[in-house]
RODO-932583 format. One record per residue (C-alpha): residue number from 1; x, y, z. Coordinates in steps of 0.02 Angstrom, whole numbers. Layout:
N
   seq     east    north       up
   NUM        X        Y        Z
...
//
This chain:
90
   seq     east    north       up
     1      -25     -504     -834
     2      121     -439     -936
     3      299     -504     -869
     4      369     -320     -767
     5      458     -361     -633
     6      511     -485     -519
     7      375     -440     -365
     8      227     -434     -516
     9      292     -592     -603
    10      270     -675     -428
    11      114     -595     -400
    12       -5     -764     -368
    13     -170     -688     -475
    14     -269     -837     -419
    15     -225     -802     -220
    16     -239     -606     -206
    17     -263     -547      -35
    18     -450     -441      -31
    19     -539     -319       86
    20     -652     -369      170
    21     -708     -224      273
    22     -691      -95      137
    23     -626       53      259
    24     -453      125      298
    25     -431       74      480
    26     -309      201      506
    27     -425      327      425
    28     -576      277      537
    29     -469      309      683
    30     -416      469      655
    31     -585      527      608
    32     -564      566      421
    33     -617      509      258
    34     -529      414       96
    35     -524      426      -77
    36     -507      236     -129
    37     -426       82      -61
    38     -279      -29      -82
    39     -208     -189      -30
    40      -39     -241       24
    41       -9     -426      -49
    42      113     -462       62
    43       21     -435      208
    44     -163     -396      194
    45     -139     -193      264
    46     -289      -97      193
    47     -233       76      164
    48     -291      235       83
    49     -236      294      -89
    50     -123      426     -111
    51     -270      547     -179
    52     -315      539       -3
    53     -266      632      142
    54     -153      512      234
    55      -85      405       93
    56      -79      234      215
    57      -47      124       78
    58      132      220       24
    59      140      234      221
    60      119       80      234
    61      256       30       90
    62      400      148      169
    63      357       50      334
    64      356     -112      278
    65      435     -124      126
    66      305     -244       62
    67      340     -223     -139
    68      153     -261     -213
    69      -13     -180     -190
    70     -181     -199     -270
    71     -326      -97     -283
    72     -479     -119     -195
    73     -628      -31     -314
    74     -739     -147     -377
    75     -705     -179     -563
    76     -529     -102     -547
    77     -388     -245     -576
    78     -224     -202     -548
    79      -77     -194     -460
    80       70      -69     -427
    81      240     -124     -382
    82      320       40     -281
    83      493       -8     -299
    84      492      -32     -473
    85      355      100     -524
    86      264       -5     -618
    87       72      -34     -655
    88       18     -198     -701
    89     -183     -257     -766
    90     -256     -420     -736
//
């Protein structure tokens, strides 16, 4: 992973939190439906994208303020670090 900022530099690649469930629980409980998934890597909250209804996973980040989340589609590796706005491969 390229060197971006300070919460993807100490992004731990070889310890990344992962779903394990592969839903938005906040989604299921309200009844609707999700685009894709991400994960918080501060934390482990599964949340929808923002292409989806609800957006949990920005939610989730004004909340929280957990910096780092990853995505949760299979073959997709990345991560996005809100406050900074940047995307990061790995």
């Amino acid at each position: 992973m390229a060197v971006l900022c300070a919460h993807l530099t100490a992004l731990d690649i070889a310890h990344l939190k992962h779903d394990t469930q592969h839903v938005c629980p906040e989604c299921v409980a309200l009844g609707d439906d999700w685009v894709h998934l991400r994960i918080c890597q501060q934390c482990g909250h599964v949340g929808c994208c923002d292409d989806s209804l609800n957006k949990h996973a920005t939610k989730h980040f004004h909340a929280t303020r957990h910096p780092v989340i990853t995505s949760a589609q299979p073959g997709e590796r990345w991560a996005w670090c809100y406050p900074d706005e940047l995307l990061a491969e790995y």
